[in-house]
TORKE-355709 format. One record per residue (C-alpha): residue number from 1; x, y, z; residue in one letter. Coordinates in Angstrom, 1 decimal. Example, Ala and Ser with C-alpha at 12.3 -4.5 7.8 and 13.67 -1.06 7.14 Angstrom:
TORKE-355709
1, 12.3, -4.5, 7.8, a
2, 13.7, -1.1, 7.1, s
END
This chain:
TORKE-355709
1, -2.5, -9.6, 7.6, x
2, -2.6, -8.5, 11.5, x
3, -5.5, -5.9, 12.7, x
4, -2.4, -3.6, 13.5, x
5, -1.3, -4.2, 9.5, x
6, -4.6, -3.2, 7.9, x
7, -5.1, -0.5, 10.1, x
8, -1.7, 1.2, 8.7, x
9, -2.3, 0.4, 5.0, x
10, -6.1, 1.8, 5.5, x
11, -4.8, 5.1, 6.7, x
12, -2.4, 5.3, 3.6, x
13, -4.5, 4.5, 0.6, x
14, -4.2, 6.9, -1.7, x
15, -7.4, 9.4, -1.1, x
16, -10.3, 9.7, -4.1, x
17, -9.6, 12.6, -6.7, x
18, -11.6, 14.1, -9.9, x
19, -8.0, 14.7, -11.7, x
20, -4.9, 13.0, -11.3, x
21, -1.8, 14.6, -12.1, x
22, 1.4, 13.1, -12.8, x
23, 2.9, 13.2, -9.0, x
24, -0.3, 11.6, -8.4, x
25, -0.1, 8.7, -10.2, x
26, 4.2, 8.7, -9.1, x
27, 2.8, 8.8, -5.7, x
28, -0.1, 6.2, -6.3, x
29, 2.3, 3.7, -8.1, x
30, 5.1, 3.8, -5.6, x
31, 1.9, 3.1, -2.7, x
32, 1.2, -0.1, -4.7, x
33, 4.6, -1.2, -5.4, x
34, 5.1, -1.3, -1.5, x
35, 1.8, -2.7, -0.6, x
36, 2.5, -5.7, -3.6, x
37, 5.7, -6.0, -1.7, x
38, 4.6, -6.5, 1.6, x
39, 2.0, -8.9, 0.2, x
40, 4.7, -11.3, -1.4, x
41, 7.5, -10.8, 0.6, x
42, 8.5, -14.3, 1.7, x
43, 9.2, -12.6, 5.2, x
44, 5.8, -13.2, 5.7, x
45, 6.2, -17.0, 6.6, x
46, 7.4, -16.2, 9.4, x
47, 4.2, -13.8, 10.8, x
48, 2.3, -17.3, 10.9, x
END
């Protein structure tokens, strides 16, 4: 992953919180589903 890539996913990790409410977990899941998707996207290849 480039500098540029990690600094982008570091500002959008979801932020620490005592209770988590149902939008916050929506919100949480759809974060991971995106950041799993970048991580296996076969586009990737082609960054190296």
């Amino acid at each position: 992953m480039s500098v540029a890539a990690f600094s982008v996913l570091e500002n959008l990790l979801p932020a620490t919180k005592a209770r988590l409410a149902k939008a916050d977990l929506d919100q949480r899941q759809e974060f991971y589903t995106q950041l799993t998707n970048h991580c296996w996207s076969p586009d990737r290849l082609l960054e190296v």
